[in-house]
C-alpha positions as CSV (number, residue, x, y, z in Angstrom):
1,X,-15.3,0.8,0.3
2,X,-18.3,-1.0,-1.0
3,X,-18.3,-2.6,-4.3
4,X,-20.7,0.4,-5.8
5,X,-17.7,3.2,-4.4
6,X,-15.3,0.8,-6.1
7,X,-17.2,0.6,-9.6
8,X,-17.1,4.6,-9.3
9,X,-13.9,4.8,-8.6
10,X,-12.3,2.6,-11.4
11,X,-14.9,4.5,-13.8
12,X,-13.5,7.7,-12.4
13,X,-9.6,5.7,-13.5
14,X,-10.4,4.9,-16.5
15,X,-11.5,8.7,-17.9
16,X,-8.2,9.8,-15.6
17,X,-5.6,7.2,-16.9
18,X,-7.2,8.2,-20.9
19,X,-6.9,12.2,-19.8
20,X,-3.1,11.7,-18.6
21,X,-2.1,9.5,-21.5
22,X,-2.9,12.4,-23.6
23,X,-0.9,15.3,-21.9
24,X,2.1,13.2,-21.0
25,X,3.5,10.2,-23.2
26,X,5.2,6.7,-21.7
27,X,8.6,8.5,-23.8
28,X,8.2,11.3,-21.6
29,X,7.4,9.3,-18.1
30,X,10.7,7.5,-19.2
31,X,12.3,10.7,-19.1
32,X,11.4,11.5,-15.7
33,X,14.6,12.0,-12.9
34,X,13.3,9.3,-10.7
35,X,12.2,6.7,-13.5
36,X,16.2,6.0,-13.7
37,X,16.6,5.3,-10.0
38,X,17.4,1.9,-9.0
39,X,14.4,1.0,-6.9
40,X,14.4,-0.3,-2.9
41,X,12.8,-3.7,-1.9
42,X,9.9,-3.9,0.1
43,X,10.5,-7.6,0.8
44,X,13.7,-7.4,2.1
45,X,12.6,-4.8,4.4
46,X,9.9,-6.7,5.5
47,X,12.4,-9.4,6.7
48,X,14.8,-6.4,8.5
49,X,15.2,-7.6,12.1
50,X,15.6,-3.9,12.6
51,X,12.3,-2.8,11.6
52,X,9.0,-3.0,12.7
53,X,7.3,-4.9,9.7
54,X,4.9,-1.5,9.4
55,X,3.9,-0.5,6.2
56,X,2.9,3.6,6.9
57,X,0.6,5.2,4.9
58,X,-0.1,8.9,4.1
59,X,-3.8,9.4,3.9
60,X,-5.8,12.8,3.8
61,X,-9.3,11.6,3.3
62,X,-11.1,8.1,2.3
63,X,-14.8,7.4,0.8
64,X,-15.8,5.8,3.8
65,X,-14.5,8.5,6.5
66,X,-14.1,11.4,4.5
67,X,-11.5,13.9,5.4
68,X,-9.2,11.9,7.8
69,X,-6.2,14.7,8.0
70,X,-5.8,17.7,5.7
71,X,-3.2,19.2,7.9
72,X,-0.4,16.8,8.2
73,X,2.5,17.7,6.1
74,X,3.7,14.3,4.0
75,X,7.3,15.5,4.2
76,X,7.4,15.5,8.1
77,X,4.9,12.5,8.2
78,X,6.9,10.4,5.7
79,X,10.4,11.2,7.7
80,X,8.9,10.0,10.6
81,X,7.5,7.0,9.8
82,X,10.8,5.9,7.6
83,X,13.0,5.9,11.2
84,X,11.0,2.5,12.0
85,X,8.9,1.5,9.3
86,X,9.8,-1.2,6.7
87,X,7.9,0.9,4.1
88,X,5.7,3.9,3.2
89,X,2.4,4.1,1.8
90,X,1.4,7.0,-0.5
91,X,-2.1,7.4,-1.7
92,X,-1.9,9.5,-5.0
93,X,-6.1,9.5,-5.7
94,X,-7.0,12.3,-6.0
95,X,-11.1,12.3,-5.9
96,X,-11.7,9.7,-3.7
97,X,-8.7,9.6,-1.0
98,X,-6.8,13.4,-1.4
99,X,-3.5,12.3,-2.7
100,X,-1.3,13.8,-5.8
101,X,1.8,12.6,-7.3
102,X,3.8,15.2,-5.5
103,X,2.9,13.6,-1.9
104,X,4.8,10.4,-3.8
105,X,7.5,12.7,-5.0
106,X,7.8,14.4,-2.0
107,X,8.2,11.3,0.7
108,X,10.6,10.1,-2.1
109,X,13.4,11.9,-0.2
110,X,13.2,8.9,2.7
111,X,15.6,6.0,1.9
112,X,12.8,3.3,2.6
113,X,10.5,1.1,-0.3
114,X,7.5,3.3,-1.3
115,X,4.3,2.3,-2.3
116,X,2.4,3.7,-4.9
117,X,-1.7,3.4,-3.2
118,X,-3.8,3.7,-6.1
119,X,-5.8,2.2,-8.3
120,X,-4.0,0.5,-11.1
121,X,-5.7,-0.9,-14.0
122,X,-3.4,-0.1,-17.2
123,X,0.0,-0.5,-17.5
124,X,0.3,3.6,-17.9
125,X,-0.2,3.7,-14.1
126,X,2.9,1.5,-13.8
127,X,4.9,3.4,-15.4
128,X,3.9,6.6,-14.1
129,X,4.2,4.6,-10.6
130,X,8.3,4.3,-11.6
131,X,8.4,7.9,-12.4
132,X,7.2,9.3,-9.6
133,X,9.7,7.2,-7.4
134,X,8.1,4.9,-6.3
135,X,9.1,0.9,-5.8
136,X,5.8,-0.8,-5.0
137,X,2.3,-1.3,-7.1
138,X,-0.6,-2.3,-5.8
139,X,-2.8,-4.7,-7.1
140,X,-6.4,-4.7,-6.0
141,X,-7.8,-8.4,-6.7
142,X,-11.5,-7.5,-6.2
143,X,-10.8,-5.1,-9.5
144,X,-9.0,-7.4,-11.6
145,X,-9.2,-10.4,-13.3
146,X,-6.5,-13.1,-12.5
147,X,-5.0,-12.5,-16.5
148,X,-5.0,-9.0,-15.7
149,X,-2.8,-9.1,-12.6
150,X,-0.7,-11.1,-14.8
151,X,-0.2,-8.4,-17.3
152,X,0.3,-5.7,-14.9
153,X,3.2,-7.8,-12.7
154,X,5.1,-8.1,-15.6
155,X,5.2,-4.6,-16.6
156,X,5.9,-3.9,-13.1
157,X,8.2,-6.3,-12.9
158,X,9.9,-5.7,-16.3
159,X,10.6,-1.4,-14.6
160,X,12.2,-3.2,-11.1
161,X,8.8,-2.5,-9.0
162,X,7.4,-5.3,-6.7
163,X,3.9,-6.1,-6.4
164,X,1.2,-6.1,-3.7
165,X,-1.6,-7.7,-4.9
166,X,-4.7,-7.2,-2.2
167,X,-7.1,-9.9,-1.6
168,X,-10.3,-10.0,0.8
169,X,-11.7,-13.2,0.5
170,X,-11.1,-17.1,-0.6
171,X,-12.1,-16.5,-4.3
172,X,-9.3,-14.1,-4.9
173,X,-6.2,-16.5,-4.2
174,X,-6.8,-17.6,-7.0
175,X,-4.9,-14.1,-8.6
176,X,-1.7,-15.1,-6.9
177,X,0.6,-15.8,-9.6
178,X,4.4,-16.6,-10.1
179,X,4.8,-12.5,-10.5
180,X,3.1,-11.3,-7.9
181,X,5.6,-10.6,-4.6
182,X,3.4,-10.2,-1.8
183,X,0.0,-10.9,-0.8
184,X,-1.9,-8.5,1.4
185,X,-5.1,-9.3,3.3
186,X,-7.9,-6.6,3.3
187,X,-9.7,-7.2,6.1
188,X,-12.2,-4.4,5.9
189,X,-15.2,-6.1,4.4
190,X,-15.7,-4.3,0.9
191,X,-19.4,-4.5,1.0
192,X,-20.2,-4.0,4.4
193,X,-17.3,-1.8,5.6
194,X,-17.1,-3.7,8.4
195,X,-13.1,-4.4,9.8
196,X,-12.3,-7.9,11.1
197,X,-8.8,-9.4,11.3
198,X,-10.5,-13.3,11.8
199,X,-10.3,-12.7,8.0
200,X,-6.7,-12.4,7.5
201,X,-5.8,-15.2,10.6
202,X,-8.1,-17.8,7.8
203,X,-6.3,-16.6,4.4
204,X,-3.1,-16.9,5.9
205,X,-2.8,-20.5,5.8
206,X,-3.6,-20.6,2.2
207,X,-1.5,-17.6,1.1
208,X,2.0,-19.9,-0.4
209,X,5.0,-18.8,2.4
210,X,7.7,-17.6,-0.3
211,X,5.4,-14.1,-0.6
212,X,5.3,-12.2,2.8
213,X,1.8,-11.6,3.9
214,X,0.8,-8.4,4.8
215,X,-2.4,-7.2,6.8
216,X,-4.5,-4.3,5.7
217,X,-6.8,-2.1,7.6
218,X,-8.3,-1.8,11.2
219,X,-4.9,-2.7,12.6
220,X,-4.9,-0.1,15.7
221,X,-3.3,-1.8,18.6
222,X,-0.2,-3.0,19.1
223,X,-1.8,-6.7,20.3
224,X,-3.1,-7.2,16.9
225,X,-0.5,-6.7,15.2
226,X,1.6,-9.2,17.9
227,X,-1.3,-11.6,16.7
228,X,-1.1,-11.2,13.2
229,X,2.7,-11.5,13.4
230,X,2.7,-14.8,15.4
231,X,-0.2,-16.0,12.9
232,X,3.0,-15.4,10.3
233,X,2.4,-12.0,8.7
234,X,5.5,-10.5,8.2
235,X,3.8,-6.3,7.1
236,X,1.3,-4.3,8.4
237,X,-0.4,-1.6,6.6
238,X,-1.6,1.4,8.9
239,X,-2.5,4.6,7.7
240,X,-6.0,6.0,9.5
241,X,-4.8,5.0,12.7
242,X,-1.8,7.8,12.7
243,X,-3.4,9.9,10.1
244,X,-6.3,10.5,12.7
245,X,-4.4,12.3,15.1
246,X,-3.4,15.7,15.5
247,X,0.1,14.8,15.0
248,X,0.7,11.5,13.2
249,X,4.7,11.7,13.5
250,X,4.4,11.4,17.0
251,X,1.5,8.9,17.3
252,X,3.4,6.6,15.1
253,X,6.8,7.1,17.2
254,X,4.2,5.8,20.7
255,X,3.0,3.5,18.7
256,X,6.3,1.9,17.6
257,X,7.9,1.9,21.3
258,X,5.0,0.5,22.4
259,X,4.7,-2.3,19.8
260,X,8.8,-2.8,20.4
261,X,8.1,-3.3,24.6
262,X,5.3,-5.8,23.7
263,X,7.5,-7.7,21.4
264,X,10.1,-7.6,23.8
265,X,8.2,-9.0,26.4
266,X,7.1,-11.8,24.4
């Protein structure tokens, strides 16, 4: 996403967080079946021996590829990424990447952390995040000012929901704050597009060790993600590379047995 696709998507927010305020009200989110459901920890599946540290996300189309997969059913996608991933990723854009809130609701079923992937910017969204089941917000940095972050962790944090704030560059650690849980590294470029993981092996070592680190984009092969776990990431967030295929349940079940062999063989 380049800066310009980000402007016009957080324009697009704004008009869509105004529109939904008016049909449904924060009472009614509260009233919601899931808002009462105590809420799973991504962190402490991050640190699950048992798992594979891979955060899973469902993703029909982006800006920058268009449509990825408009097939896939989330229900069987979700169901097989929860047998070995420490957590699920849900986008629930609409415009831009093809989610709704009923892909959320739907993956809701699996007994794993769920993130909400979207674009939060008012503390509505965090609420409605709670209602539709989920456990996780994101926080885009490059989006935010640091006293916004602020504001949005506590509200998450105030409804049980961790937070993932995203950073891509040096300038941005500077939103890390007492609130936030984890830190994820974009390290798709979000002028140029461009993927490189050099960026998150350099913001590692400034990224304080009590908040897991987690990776984000162009992680594809099992070796990086060996790499990115030695440099002392503890999640990985992949969603294009299953999503691409015909069948993502079962490109994500090779890809797990592959990544377990290679671990095992280190």
């Amino acid at each position: 996403m380049s800066m310009n696709i980000l402007d016009t998507i957080i324009a697009q927010k704004q008009k869509e967080v105004a529109e939904r305020k008016a049909v449904t009200s924060l009472a009614q989110l509260e009233k919601q079946p899931f808002f009462a459901r105590p809420t799973l920890s991504l962190c402490h599946f991050l640190s699950d021996e048992t798992r594979t540290g891979i955060i899973a996300e469902f993703k029909r189309k982006s800006p920058s590829k268009g449509i990825i997969n408009d097939k896939a059913d989330v229900l069987a996608v979700t169901s097989a990424y929860a047998t070995a991933a420490s957590g699920l990723s849900v986008l629930t854009d609409t415009q831009f990447f093809g989610g709704v809130t009923a892909d959320l609701e739907a993956a809701r079923v699996n007994q794993v952390p769920i993130l909400r992937k979207d674009f939060m910017i008012d503390e509505y969204q965090v609420y409605e995040a709670k209602a539709m089941g989920a456990d996780v917000i994101l926080l885009i940095a490059a989006c935010l000012t640091p006293a916004e972050v602020r504001d949005l962790a506590a509200c998450a944090k105030g409804l049980g929901l961790e937070v993932l704030l995203e950073i891509h560059n040096e300038a941005e650690l500077e939103h890390i704050t007492g609130l936030v849980d984890m830190v994820g590294v974009n390290n798709r470029n979000l002028k140029t597009f461009e993927v490189d993981i050099r960026t998150s092996l350099q913001l590692i070592e400034q990224i304080p060790h009590t908040k897991p680190a987690v990776a984000e984009s162009g992680i594809s092969d099992v070796d990086t993600i060996v790499t990115l776990q030695q440099a002392g990431f503890k999640g990985f967030l992949i969603g294009e590379n299953f999503m691409k295929q015909a069948n993502p349940s079962i490109a994500f079940t090779d890809f797990v047995n592959q990544l377990k062999a290679k671990q095992h063989a280190h």
